[in-house]
C-alpha positions in Angstrom: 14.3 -25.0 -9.8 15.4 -21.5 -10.0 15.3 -20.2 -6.2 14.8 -16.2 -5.8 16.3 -14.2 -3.6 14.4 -12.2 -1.2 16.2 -8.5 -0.5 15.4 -7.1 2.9 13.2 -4.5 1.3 11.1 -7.0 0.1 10.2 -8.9 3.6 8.4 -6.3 6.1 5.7 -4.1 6.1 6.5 -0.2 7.0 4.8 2.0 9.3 5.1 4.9 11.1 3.8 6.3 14.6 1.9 9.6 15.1 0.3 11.8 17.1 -3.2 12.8 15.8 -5.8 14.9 16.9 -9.6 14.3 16.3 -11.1 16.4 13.6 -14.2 16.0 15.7 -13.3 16.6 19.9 -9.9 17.3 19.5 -8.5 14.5 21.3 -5.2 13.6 20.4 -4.0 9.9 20.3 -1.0 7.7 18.7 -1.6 6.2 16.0 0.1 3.6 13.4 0.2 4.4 9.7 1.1 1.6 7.5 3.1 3.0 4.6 3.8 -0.2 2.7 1.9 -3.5 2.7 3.6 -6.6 2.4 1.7 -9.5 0.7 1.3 -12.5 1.6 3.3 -11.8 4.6 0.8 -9.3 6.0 -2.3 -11.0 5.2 -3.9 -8.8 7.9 -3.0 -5.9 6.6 -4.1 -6.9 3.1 -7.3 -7.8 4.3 -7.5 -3.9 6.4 -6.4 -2.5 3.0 -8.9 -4.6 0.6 -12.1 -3.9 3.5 -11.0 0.2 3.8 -10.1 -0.5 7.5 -6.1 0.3 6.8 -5.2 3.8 8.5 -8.5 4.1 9.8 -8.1 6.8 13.2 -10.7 5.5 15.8 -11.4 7.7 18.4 -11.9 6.9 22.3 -13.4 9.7 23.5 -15.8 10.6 21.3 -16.1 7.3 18.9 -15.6 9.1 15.5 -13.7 7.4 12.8 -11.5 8.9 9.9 -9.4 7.5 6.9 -6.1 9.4 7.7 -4.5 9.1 3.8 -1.1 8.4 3.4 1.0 6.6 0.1 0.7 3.2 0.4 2.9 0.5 -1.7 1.4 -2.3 -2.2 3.5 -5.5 -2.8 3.4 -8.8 -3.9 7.4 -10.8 -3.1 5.7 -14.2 -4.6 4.1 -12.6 -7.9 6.4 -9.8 -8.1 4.4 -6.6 -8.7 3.8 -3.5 -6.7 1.5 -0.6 -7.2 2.1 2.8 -5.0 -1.8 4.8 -3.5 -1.5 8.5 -3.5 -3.7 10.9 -3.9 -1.0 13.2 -5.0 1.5 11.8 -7.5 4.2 13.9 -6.0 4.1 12.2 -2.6 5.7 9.3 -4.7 9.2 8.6 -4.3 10.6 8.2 -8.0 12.0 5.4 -8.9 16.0 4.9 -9.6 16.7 2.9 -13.0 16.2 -0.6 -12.3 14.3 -3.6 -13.5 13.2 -5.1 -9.8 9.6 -5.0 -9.6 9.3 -2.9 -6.8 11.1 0.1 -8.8 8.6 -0.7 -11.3 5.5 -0.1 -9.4 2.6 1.7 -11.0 0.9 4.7 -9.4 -2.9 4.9 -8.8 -4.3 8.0 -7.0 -8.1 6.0 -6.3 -8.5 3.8 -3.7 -10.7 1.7 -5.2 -8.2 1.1 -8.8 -5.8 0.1 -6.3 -8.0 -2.8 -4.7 -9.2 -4.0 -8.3 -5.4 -4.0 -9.6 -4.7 -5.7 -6.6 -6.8 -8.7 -7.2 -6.4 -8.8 -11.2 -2.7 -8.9 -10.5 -3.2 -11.6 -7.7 -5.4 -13.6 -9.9 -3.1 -13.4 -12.7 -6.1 -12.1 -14.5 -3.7 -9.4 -15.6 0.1 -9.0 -15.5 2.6 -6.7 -15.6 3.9 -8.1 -18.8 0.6 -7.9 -21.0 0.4 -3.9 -19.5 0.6 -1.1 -22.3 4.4 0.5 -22.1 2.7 4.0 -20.7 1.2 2.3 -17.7 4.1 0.9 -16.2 
């Protein structure tokens, strides 16, 4: 039995705090934005990300809710494959010259691509390896 090693990078989800103000009363609250989803150790945030609750803004005041967009990677440490979310390609760190999966992570700018790649990839209904050369 061949055991993997799991790097650091591989074992937490990222997020980051910040102030934001509500595009409807102008309240202005903390907030967390998750910036990398770690499955299956975050299977709450997986499930926030696959039902379009992740990065939601929720307002106290006046009860409005927004989808604040931010990239988002997206991976999988036990099948080994990540995909970033951006809505602008540029926002996307590139990647340094390396076969680990997660510098090998494709890009999807739709929200809803990323879900369905998400559960292909997970259901091994697709795999990185049976991909065309120019998506990966």
């Amino acid at each position: 039995m061949v055991k993997k090693r799991i790097t650091k990078l591989e074992t937490m989800s990222k997020s980051i705090i910040i102030d934001f103000t509500c595009p409807i009363c102008n309240n202005s609250e903390k907030m967390i934005l998750f910036t990398s989803v770690t499955a299956p150790k975050s299977q709450n945030l997986k499930e926030k990300l696959l039902n379009n609750e992740l990065n939601m803004f929720n307002c106290t005041t006046c009860k409005s809710s927004c989808k604040i967009e931010v990239p988002i990677l997206y991976h999988d440490i036990n099948k080994q494959f990540a995909i970033w979310y951006s809505m602008n390609k540029s926002f996307v760190p590139a990647p340094p010259l390396n076969r680990h999966y997660l510098f090998n992570a494709k890009v999807v700018n739709d929200l809803q691509i990323l879900k369905m790649e998400i559960l292909l990839l997970e259901n091994q209904i697709l795999t990185i390896e049976n991909k065309p050369k120019d998506e990966l």
